[in-house]
Structure formats: C-alpha cells, structure tokens
N, C-alpha and C positions, 0 to 999 in steps of 0.2 A: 232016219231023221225025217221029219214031217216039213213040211212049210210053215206052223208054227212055230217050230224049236227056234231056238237062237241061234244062230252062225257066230259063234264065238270066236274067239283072236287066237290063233295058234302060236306059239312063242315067237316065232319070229315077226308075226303081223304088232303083240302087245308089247315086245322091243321097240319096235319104228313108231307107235302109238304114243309109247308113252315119251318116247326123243320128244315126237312132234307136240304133243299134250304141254311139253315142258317149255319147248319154243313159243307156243301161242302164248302161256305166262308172263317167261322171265324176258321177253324184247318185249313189245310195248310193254309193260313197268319201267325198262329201264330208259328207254328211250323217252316215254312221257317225265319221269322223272329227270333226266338230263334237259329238255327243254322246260320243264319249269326250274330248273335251278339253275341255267342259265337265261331263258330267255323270257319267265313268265309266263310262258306259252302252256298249254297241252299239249299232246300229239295232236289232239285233232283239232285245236284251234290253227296252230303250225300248217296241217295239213288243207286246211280252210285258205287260210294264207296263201301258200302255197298255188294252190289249185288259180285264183283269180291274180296271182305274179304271173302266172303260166297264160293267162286268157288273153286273147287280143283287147286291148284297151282296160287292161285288167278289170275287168268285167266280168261278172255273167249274170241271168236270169237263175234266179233261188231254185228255180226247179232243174235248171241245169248242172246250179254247182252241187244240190243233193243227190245228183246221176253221179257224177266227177268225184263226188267223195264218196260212195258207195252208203248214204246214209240217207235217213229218213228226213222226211222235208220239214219236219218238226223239230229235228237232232238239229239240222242246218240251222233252222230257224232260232232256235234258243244262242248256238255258239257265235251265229252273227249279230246276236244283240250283245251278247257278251265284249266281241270283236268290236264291235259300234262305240261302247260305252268308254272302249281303251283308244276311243280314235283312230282303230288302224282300218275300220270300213265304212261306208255311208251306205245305207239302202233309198233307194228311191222308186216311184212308181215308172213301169216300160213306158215309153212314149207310144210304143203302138199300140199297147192291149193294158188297158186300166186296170185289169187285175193284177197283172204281172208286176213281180218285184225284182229289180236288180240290185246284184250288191257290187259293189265297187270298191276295191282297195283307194286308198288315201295314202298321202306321200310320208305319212308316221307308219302306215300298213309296209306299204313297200321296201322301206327302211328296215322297219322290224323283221321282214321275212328275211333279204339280204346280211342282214346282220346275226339272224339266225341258224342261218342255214350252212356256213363251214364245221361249228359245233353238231349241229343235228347229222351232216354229213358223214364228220369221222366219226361218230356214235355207231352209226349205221357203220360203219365200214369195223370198225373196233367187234361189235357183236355179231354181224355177218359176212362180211364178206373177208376179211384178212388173213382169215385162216383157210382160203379155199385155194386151189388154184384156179387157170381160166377154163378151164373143163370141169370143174366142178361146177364154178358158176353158171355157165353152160347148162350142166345138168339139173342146178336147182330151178332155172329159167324154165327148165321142160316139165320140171317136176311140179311145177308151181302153176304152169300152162293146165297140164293134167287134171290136178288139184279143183284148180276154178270150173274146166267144163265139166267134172263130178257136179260139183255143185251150182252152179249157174250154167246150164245145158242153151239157154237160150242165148249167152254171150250178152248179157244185160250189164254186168257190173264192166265197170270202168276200171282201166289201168294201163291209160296214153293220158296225157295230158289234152288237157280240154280245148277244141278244138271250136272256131266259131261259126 
C-alpha cells in the first residue's frame, strides 16, 4: 500500500459508518420535522431560540450566537430575520461598537422557546437517549467528545451553552 491508495473501511469500520451515516439523516429530519409540526420552528431556528433563552439578558452579539450555534454568520443572519419577522427577536446596533449587532429574544421569543421545548425535549429523548442506559450515555458523551476533537482539533465549535 502506497500513501496514495485509499485506506478503505474494513467491515467492521463500514458497520459503524454506515450506523452513524444513518444517524446524521434520520435525527435531525425527525427532530426538525417534530418542531415544525409542532412549534413552527426549524431545528435550527429552535436552536437560535434556544441559544439567546440560555444568554444573560437573553442577549448576544450576532457574531457570538453564530460561535454558540456552530453556524456561519450568514446562516445566523438570514434565520434571525426570519426569527425577527415572527416576532420572537429584535436586532439592534451594540451600544459600544457600531458595527456590532445584537439579537435579543422578545417575550413572544421566550414564550415560543419555553413552549417548545418539552416537545423538542421528548423528541430528543424518544430518538436518543431512552433506549440507552446511564453508561451508555456516558459513553456516547465520550464518543461524541472524541468525535468533535477529530474534527475540530482547535476546540473552536461550541457545545456549553453561551456564556457572557
């Protein structure tokens, strides 16, 4: 084998491959589809929501909640006009750096998110976690750890809730 050949999936890597291939599909569908057919939402409007319920003064600066949501500050941008236009956030300019934009959940926001969130809750528990026990959870928690510094080596993406 040279270092150009391919390092192919030996049966047991293209079993766990295609488990996990299957998981990255069928949860978010199903979870995006349970919040709009309950709540109107996306997942990742939900998770938008979500992230500035979590903020101090449910706040943040636009470039911080596109850190907090692992998303490009463009993705942020479009889904909090979106967010805006349904009432549940108001942007305004930072009071200390005039370019800076904060988005701020609204008390229709904060509402919606609380009202969304025991649905989107057992959703998430129904497709992942109910079938585990607490060592597995555990162990998906490590597997999942593992996972991210594969791919994010510099510890850049976000997944604590946003801190001010």
């Amino acid at each position: 084998m040279t270092d150009s050949d391919p390092r192919w999936l030996d049966d047991r890597e293209q079993h766990a491959w295609r488990k996990f291939a299957a998981l990255m599909t069928v949860v978010p569908a199903q979870l995006d589809a349970q919040l709009q057919r309950d709540a109107g939402l996306t997942m990742f409007g939900y998770w938008v929501l979500s992230m500035l319920s979590e903020a101090p003064g449910h706040e943040l600066r636009m470039s911080h909640l596109a850190h907090q949501s692992n998303a490009s500050p463009s993705r942020v941008s479009h889904v909090v006009a979106r967010l805006e236009k349904q009432g549940f956030v108001r942007r305004r300019r930072a009071e200390d750096d005039a370019r800076g934009n904060i988005a701020e959940l609204t008390e229709a926001g904060l509402a919606k998110v609380v009202a969304s969130a025991p649905g989107h809750v057992e959703q998430v528990r129904k497709l992942l976690l109910d079938g585990l026990d607490t060592g597995q959870i555990d162990a998906l928690d490590a597997l999942c750890a593992a996972m991210l510094a594969q791919v994010d080596p510099e510890g850049t993406l976000s997944v604590t809730p946003p801190q001010s």
